[in-house]
PDB file with one MODEL, atoms N, CA, C and O in Angstrom:
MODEL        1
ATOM      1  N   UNK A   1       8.891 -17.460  65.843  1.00  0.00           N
ATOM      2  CA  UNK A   1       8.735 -17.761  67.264  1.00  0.00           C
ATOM      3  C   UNK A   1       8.540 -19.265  67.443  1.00  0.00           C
ATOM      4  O   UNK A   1       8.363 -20.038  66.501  1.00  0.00           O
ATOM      5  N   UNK A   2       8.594 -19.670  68.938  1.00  0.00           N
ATOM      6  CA  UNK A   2       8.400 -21.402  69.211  1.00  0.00           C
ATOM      7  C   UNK A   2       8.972 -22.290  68.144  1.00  0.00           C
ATOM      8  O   UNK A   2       8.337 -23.187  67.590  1.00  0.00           O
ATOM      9  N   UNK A   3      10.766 -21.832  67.793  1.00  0.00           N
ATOM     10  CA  UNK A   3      11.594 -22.774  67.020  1.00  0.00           C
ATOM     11  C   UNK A   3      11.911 -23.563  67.677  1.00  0.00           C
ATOM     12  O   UNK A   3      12.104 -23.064  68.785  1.00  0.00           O
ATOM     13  N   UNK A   4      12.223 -25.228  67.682  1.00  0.00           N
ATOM     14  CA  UNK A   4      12.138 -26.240  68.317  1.00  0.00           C
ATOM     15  C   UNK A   4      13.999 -26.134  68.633  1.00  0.00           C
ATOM     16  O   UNK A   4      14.893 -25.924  67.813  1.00  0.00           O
ATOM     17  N   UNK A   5      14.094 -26.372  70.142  1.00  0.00           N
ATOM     18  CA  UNK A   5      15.512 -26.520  70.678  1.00  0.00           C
ATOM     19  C   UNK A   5      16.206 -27.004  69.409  1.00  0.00           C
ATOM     20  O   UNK A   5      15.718 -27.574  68.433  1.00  0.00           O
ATOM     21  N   UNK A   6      17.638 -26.587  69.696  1.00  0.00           N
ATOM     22  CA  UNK A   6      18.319 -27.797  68.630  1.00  0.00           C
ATOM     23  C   UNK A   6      18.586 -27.334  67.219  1.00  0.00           C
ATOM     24  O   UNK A   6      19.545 -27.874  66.667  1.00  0.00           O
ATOM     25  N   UNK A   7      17.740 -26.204  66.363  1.00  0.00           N
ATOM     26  CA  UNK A   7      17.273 -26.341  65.537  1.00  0.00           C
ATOM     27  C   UNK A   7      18.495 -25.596  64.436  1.00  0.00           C
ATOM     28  O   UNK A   7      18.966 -24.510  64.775  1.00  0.00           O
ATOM     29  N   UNK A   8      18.829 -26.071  63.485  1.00  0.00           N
ATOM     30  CA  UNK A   8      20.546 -25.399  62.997  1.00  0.00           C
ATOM     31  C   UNK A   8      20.052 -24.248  61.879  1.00  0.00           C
ATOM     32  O   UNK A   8      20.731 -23.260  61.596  1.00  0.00           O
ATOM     33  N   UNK A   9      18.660 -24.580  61.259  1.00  0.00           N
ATOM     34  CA  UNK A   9      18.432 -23.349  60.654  1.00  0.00           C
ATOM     35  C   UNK A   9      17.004 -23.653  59.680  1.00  0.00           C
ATOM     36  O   UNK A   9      16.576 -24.748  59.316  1.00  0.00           O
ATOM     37  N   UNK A  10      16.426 -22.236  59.396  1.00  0.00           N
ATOM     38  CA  UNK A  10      15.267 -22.006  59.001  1.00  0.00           C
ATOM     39  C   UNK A  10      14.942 -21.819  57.550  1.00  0.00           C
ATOM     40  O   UNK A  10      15.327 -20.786  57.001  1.00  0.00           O
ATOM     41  N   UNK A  11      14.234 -22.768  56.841  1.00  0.00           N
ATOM     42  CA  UNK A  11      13.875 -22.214  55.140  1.00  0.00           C
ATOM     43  C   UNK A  11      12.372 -22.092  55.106  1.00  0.00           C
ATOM     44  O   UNK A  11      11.376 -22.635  55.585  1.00  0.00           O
ATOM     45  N   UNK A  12      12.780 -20.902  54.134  1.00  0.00           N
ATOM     46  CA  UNK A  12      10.963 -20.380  53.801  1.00  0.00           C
ATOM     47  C   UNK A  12      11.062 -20.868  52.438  1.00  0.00           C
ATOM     48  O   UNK A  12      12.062 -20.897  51.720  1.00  0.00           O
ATOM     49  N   UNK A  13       9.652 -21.317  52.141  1.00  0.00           N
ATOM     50  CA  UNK A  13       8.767 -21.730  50.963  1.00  0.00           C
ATOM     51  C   UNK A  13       8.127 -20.829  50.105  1.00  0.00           C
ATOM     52  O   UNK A  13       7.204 -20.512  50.856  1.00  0.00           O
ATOM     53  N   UNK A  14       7.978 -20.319  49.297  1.00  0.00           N
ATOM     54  CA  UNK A  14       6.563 -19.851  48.936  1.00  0.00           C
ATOM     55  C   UNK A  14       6.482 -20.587  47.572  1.00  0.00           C
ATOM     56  O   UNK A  14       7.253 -20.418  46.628  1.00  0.00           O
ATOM     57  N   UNK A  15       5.421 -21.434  47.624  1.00  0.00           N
ATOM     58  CA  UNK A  15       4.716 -22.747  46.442  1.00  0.00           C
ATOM     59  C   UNK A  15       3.467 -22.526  46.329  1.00  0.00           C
ATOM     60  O   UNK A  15       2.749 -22.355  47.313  1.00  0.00           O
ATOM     61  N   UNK A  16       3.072 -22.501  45.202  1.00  0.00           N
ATOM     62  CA  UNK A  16       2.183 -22.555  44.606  1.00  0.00           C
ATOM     63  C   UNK A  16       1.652 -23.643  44.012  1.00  0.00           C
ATOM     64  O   UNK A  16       2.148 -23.938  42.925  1.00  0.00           O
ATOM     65  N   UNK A  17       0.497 -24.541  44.557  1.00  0.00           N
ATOM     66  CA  UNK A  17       0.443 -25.727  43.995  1.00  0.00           C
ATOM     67  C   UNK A  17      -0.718 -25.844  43.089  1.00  0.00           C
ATOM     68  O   UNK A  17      -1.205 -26.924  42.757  1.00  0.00           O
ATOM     69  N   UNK A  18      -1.228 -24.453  42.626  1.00  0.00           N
ATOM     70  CA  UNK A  18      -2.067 -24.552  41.402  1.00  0.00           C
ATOM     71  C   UNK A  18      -1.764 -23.879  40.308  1.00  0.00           C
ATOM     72  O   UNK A  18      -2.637 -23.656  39.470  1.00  0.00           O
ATOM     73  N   UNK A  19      -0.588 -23.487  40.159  1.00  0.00           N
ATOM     74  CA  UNK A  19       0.453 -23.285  39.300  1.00  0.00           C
ATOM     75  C   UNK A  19      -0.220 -23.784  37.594  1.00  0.00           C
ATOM     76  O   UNK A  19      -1.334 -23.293  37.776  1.00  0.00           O
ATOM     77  N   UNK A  20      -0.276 -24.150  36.710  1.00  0.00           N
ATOM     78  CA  UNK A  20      -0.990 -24.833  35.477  1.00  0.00           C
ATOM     79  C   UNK A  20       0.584 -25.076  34.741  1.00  0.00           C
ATOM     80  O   UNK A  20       1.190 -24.509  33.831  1.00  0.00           O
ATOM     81  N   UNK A  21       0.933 -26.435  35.817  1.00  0.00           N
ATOM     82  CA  UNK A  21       2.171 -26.785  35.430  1.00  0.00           C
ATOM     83  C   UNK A  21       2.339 -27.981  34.790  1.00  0.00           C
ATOM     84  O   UNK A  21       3.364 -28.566  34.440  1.00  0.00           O
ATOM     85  N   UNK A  22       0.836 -28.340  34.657  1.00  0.00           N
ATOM     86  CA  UNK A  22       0.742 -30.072  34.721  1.00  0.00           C
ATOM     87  C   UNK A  22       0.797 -30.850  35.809  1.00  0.00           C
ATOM     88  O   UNK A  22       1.260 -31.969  35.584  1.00  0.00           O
ATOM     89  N   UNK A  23       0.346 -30.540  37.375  1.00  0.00           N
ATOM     90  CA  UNK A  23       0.635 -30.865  38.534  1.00  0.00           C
ATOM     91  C   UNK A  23       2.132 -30.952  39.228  1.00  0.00           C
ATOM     92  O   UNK A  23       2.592 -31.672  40.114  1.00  0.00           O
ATOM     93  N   UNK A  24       2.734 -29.785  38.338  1.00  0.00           N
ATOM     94  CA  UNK A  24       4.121 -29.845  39.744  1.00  0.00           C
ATOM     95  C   UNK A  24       4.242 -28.668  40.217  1.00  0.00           C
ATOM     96  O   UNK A  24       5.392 -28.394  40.560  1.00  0.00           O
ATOM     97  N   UNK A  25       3.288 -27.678  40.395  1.00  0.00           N
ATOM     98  CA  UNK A  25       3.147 -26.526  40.903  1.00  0.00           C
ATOM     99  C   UNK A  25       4.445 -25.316  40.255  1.00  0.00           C
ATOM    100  O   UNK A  25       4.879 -25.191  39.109  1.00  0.00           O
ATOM    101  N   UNK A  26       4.624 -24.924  40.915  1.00  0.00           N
ATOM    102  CA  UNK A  26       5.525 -23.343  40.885  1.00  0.00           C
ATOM    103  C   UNK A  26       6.126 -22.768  42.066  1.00  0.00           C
ATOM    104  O   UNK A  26       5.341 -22.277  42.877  1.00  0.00           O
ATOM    105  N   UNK A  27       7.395 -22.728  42.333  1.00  0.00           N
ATOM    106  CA  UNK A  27       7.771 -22.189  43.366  1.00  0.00           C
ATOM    107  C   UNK A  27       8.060 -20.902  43.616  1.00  0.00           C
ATOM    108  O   UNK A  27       9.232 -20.798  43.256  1.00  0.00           O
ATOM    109  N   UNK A  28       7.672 -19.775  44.046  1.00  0.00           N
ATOM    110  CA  UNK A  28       8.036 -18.344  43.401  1.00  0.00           C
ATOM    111  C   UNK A  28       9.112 -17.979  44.370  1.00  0.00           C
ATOM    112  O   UNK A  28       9.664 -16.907  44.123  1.00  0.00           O
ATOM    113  N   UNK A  29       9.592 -18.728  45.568  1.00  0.00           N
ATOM    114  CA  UNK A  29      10.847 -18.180  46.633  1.00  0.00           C
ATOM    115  C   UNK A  29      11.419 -19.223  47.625  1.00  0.00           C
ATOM    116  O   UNK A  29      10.710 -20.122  48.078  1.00  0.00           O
ATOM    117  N   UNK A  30      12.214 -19.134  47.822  1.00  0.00           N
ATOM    118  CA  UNK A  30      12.857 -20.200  48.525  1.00  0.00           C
ATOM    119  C   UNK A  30      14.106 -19.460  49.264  1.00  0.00           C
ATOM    120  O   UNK A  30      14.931 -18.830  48.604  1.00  0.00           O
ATOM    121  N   UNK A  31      14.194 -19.592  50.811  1.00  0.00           N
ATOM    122  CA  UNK A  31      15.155 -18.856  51.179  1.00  0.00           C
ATOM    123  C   UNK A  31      15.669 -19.850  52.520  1.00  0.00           C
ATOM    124  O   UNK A  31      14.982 -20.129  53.503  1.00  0.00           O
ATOM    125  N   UNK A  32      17.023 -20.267  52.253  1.00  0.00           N
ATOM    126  CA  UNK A  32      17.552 -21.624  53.321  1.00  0.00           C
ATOM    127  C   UNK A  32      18.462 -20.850  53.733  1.00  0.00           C
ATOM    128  O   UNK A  32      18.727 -19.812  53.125  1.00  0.00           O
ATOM    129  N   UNK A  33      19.107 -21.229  54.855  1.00  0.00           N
ATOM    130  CA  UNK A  33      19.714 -21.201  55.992  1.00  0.00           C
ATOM    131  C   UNK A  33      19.859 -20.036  56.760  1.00  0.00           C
ATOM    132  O   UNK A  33      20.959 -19.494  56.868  1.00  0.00           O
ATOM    133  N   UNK A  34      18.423 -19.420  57.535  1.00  0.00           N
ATOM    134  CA  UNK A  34      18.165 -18.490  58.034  1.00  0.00           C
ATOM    135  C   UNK A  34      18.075 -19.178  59.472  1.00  0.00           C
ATOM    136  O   UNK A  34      17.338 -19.977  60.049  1.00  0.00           O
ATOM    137  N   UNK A  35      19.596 -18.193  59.823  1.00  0.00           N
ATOM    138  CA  UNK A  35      19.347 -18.325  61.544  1.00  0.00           C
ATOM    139  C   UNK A  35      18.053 -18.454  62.345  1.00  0.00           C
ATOM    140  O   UNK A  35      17.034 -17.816  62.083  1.00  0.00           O
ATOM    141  N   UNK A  36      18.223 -19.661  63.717  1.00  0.00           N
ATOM    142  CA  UNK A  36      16.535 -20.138  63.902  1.00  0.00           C
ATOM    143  C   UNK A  36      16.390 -18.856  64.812  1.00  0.00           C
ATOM    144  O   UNK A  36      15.278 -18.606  65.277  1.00  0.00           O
ATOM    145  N   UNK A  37      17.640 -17.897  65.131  1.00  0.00           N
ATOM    146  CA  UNK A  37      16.955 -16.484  66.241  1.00  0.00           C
ATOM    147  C   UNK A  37      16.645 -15.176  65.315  1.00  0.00           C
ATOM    148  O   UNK A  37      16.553 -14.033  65.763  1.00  0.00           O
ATOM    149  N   UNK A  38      16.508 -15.522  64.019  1.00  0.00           N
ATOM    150  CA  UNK A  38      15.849 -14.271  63.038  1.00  0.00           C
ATOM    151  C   UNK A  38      14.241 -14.704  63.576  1.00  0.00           C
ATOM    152  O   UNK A  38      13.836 -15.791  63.988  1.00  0.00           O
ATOM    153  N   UNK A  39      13.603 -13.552  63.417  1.00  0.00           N
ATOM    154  CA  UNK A  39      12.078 -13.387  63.506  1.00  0.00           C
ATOM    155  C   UNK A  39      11.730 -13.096  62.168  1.00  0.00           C
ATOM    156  O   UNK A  39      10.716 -13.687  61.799  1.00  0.00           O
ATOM    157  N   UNK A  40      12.184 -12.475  61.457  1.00  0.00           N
ATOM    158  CA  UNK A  40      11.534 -11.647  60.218  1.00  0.00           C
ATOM    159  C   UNK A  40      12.582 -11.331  59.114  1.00  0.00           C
ATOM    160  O   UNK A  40      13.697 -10.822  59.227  1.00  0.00           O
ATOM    161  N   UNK A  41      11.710 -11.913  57.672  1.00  0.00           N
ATOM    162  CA  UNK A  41      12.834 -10.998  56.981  1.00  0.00           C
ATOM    163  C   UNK A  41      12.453  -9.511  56.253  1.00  0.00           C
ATOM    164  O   UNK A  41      11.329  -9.387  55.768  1.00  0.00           O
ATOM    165  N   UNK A  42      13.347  -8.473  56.196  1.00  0.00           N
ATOM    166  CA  UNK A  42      12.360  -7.214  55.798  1.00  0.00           C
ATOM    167  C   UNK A  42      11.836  -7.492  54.411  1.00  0.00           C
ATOM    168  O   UNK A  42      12.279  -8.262  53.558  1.00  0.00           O
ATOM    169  N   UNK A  43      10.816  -6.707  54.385  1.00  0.00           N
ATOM    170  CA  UNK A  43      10.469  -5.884  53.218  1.00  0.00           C
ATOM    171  C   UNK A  43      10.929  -5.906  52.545  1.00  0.00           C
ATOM    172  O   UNK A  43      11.794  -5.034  52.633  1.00  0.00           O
ATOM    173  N   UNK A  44      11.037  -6.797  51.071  1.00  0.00           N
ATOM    174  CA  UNK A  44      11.930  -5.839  49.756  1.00  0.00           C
ATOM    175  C   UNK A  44      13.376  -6.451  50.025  1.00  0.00           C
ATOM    176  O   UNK A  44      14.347  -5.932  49.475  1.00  0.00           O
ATOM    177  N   UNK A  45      13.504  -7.384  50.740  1.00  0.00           N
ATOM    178  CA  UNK A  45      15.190  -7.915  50.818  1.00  0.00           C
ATOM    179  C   UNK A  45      15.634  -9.024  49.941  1.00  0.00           C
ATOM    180  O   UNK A  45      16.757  -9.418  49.627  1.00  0.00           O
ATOM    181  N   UNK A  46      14.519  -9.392  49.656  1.00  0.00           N
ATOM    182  CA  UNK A  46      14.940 -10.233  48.235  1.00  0.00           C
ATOM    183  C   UNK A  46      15.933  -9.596  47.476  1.00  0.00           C
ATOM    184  O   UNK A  46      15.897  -8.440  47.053  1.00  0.00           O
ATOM    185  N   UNK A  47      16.925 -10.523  47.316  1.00  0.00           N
ATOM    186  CA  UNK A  47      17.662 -10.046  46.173  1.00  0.00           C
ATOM    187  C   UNK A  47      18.386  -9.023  46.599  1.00  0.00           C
ATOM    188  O   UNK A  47      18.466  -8.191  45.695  1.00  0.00           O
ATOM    189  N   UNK A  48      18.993  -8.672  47.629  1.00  0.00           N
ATOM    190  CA  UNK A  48      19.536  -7.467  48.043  1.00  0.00           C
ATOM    191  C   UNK A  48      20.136  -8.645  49.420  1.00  0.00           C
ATOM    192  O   UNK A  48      19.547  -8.800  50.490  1.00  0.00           O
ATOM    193  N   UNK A  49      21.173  -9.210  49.084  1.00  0.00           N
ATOM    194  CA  UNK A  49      22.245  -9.745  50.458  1.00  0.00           C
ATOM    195  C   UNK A  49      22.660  -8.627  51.755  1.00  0.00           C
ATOM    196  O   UNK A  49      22.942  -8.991  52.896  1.00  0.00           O
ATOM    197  N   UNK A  50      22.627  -7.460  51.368  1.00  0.00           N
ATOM    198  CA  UNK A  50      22.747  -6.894  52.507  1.00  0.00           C
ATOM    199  C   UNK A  50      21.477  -6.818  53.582  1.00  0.00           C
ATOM    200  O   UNK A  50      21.595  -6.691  54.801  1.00  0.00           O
ATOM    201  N   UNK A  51      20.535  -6.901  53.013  1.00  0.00           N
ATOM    202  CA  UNK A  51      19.192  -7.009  53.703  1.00  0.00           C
ATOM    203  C   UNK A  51      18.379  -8.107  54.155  1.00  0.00           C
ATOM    204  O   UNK A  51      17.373  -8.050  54.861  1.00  0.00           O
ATOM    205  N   UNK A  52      19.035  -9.275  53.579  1.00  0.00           N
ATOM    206  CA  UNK A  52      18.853 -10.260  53.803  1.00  0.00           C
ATOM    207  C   UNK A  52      19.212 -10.921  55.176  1.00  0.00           C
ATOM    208  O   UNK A  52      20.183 -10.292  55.598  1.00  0.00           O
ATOM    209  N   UNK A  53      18.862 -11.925  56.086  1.00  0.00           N
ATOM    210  CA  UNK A  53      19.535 -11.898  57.552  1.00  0.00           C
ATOM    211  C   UNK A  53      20.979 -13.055  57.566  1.00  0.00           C
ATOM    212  O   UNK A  53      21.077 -14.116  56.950  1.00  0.00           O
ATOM    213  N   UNK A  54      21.686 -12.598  58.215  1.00  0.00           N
ATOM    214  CA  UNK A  54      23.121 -13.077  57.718  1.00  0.00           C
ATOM    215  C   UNK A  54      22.926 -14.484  57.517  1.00  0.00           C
ATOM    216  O   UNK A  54      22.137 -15.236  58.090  1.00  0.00           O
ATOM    217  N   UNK A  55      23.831 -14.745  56.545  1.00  0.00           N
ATOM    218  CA  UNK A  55      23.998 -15.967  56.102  1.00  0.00           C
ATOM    219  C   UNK A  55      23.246 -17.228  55.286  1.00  0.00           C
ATOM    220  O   UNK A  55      23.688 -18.288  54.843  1.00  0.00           O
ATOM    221  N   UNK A  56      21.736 -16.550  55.290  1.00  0.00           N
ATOM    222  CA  UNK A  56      20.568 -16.813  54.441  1.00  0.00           C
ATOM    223  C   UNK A  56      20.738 -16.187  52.923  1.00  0.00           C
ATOM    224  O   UNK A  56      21.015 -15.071  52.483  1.00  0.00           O
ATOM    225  N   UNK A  57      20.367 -17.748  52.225  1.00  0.00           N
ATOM    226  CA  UNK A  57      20.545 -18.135  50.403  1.00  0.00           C
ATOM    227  C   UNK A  57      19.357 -18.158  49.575  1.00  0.00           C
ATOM    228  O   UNK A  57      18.482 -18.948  49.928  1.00  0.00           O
ATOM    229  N   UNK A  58      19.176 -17.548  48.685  1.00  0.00           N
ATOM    230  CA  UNK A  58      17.732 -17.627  48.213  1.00  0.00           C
ATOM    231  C   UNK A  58      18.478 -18.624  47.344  1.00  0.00           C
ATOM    232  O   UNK A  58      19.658 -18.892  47.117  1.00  0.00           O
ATOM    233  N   UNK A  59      17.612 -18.941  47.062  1.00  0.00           N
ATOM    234  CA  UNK A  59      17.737 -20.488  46.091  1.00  0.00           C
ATOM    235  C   UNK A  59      17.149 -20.349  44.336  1.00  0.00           C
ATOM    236  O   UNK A  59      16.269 -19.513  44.131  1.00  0.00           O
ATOM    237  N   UNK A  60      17.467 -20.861  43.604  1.00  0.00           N
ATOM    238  CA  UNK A  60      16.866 -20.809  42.443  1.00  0.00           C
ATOM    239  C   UNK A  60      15.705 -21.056  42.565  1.00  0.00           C
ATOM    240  O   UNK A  60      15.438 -21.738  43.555  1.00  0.00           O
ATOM    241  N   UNK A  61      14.530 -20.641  41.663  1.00  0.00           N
ATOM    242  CA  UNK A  61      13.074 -20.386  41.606  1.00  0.00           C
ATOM    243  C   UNK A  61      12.377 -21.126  40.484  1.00  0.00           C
ATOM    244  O   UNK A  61      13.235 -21.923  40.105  1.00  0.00           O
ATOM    245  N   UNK A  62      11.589 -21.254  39.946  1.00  0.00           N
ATOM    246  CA  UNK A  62      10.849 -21.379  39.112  1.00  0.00           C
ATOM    247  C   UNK A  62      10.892 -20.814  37.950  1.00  0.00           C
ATOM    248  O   UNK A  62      10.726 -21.328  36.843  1.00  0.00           O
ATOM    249  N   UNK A  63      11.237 -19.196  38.372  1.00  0.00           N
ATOM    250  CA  UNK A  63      11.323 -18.225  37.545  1.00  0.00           C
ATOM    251  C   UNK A  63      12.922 -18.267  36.641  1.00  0.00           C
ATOM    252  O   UNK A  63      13.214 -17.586  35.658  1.00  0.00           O
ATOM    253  N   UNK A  64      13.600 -19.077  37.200  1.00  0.00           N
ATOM    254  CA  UNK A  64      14.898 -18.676  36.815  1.00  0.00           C
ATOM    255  C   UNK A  64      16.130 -18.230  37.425  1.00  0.00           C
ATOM    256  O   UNK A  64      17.293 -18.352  37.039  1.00  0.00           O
ATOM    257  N   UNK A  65      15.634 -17.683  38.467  1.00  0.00           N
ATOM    258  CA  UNK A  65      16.489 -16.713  39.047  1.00  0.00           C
ATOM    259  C   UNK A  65      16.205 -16.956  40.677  1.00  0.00           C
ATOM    260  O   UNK A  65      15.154 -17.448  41.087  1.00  0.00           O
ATOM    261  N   UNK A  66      17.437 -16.484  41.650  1.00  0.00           N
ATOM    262  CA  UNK A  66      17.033 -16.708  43.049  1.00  0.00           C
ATOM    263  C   UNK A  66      17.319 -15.533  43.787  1.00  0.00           C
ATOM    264  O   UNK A  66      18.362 -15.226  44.365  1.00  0.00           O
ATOM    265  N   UNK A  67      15.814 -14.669  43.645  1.00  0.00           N
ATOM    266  CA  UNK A  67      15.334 -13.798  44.040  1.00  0.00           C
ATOM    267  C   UNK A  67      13.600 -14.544  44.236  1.00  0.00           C
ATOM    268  O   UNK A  67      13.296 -15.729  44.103  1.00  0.00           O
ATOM    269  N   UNK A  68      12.737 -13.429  44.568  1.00  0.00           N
ATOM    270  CA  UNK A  68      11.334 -13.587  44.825  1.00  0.00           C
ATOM    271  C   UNK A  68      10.871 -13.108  43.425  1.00  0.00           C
ATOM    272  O   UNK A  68      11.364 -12.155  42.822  1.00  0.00           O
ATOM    273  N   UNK A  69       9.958 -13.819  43.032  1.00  0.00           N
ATOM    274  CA  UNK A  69       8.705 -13.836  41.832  1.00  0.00           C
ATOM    275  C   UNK A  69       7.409 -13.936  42.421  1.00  0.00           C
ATOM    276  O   UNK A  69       6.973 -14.763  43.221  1.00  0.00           O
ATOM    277  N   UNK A  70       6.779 -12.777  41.793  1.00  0.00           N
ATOM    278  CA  UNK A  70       5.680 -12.400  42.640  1.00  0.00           C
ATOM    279  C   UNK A  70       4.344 -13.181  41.439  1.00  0.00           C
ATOM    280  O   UNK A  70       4.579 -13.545  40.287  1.00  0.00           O
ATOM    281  N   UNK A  71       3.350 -13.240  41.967  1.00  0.00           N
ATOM    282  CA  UNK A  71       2.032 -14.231  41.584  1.00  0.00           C
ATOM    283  C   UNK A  71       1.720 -13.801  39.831  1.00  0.00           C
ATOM    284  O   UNK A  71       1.678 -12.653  39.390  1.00  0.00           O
ATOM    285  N   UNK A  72       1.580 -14.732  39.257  1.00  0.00           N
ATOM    286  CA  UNK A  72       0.886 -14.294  37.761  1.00  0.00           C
ATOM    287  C   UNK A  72      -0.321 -15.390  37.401  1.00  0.00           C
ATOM    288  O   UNK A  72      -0.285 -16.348  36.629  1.00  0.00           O
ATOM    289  N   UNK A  73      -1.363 -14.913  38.215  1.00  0.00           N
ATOM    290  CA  UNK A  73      -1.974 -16.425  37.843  1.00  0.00           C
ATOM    291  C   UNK A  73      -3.263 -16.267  36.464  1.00  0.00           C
ATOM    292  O   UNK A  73      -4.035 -15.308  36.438  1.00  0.00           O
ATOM    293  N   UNK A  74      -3.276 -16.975  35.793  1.00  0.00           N
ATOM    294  CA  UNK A  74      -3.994 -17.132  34.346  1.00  0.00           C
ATOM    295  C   UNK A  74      -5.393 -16.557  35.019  1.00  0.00           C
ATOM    296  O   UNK A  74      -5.863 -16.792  36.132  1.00  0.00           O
ATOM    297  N   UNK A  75      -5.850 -15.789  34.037  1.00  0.00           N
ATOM    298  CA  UNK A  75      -7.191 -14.913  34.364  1.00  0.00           C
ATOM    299  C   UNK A  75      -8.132 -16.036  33.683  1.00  0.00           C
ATOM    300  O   UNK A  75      -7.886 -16.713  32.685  1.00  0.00           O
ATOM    301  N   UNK A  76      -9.609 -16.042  34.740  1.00  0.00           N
ATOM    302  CA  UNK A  76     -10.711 -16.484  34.272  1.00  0.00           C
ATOM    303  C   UNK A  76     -10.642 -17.998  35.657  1.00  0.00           C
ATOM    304  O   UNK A  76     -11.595 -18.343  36.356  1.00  0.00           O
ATOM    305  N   UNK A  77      -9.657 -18.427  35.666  1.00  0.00           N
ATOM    306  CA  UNK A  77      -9.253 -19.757  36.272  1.00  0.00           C
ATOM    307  C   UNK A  77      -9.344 -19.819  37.790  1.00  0.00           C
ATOM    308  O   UNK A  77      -9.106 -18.692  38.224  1.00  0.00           O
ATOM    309  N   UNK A  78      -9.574 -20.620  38.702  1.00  0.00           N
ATOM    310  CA  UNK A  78      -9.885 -20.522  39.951  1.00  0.00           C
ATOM    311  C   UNK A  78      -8.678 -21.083  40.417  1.00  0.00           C
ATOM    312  O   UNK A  78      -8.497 -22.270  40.146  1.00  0.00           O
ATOM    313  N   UNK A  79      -7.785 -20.466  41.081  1.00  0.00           N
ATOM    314  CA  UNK A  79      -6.881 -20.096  41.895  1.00  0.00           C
ATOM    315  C   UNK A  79      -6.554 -19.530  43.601  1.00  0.00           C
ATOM    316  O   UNK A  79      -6.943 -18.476  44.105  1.00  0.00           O
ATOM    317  N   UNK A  80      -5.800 -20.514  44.178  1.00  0.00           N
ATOM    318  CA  UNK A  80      -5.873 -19.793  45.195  1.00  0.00           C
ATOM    319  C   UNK A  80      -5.053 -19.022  45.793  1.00  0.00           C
ATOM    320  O   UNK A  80      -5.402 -18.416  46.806  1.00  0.00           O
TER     321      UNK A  80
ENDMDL
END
């Protein structure tokens, strides 16, 4: 909601900047050129282009791959 006039298209982040990368964090998703009149992307559409909202690219990850990687953070360690 409240996308600024004008606007040619929408990328989501998800970064992790306490990652134990040596300070360059971890990116676990990245998804560019999502129309600015999408509201939402579903559930579980990672990685599945049909579910994805047209014309939106997940991007390579951290993990390797450009889909979503979900949290693994080192036990004992303060994390947010």
């Amino acid at each position: 909601a409240h996308v600024p006039p004008g606007t040619r298209s929408i990328v989501v982040t998800m970064y992790d900047p306490d990652a134990p990368t040596g300070g360059l964090g971890w990116t676990h998703w990245e998804v560019v050129n999502i129309p600015p009149s999408e509201t939402s992307i579903q559930k579980g559409a990672s990685g599945d282009v049909g579910r994805m909202p047209a014309g939106a690219l997940e991007t390579l990850t951290d993990f390797g791959e450009s889909k979503y990687g979900g949290p693994c953070p080192p036990k004992g360690e303060s994390h947010r």
